[in-house]
C-alpha positions as CSV (number, residue, x, y, z in Angstrom):
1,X,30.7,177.3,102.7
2,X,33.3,176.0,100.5
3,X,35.5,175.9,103.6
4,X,33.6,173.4,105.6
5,X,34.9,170.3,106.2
6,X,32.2,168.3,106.5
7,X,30.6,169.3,103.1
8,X,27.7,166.9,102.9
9,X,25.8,168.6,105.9
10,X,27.0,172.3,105.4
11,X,23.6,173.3,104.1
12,X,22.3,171.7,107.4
13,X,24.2,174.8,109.1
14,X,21.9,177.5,107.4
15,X,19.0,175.2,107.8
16,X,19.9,175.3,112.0
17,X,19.0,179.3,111.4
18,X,15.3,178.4,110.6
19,X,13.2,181.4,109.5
20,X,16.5,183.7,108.0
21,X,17.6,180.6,105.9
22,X,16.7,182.9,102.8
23,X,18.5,185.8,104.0
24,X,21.6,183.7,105.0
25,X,21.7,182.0,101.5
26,X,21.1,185.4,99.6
27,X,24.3,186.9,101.4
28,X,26.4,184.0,100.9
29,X,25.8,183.5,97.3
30,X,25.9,187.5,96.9
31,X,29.5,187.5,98.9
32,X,30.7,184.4,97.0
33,X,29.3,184.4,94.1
34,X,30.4,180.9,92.1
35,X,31.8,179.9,95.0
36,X,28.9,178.7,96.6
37,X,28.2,176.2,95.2
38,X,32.1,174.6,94.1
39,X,33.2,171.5,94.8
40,X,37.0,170.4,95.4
41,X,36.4,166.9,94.6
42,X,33.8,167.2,91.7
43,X,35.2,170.5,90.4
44,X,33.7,169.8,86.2
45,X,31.8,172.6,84.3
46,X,31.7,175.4,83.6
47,X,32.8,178.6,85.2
48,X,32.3,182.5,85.2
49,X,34.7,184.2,87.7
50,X,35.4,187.2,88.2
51,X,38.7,187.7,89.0
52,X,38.4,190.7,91.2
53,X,36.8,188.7,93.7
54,X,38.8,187.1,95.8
55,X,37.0,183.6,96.3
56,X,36.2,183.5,92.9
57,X,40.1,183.8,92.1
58,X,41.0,181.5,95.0
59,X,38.7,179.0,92.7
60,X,40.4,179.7,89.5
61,X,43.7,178.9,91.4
62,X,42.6,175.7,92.9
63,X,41.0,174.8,89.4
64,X,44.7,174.9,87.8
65,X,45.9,173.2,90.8
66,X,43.8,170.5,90.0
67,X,44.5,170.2,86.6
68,X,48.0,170.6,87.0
69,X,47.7,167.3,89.5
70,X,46.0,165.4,86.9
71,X,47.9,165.6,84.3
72,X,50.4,164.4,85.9
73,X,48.7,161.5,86.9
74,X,47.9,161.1,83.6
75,X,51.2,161.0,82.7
76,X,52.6,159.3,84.6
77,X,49.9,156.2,83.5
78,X,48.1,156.2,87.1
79,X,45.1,157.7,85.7
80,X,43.5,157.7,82.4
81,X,42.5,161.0,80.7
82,X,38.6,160.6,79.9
83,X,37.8,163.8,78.6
């Protein structure tokens, strides 16, 4: 799910499965875990991953990526650091 490129309808493909919409979700979330429900481009909060899963550490990668990326925008005066 956190792979889908068109993000704002990617619950509309588990929603196309009609009645096994419950059982699709409960897999996902139970193979993903935290996953499910991250967001590249509003990545704030707080998170719980476990590192021995892979997606989970595939977050905590992208999440120092990000950070990484923003401080240097913030130093380099293109952004302003809010929190």
């Amino acid at each position: 799910m956190n792979r889908i490129v068109d993000r704002h309808n990617r619950f509309n493909l588990v929603h196309h499965f009609g009645y096994m919409q419950r059982l699709i979700f409960s897999q996902l979330f139970k193979r993903m875990g935290h996953a499910f429900y991250f967001s590249y481009w509003n990545p704030n909060g707080h998170y719980e991953l476990n590192l021995a899963n892979h997606i989970e550490r595939e977050i905590a990668v992208s999440l120092i990526v990000i950070n990484k990326e923003v401080f240097k925008r913030i130093a380099a005066g293109e952004k302003v650091d809010k929190s």
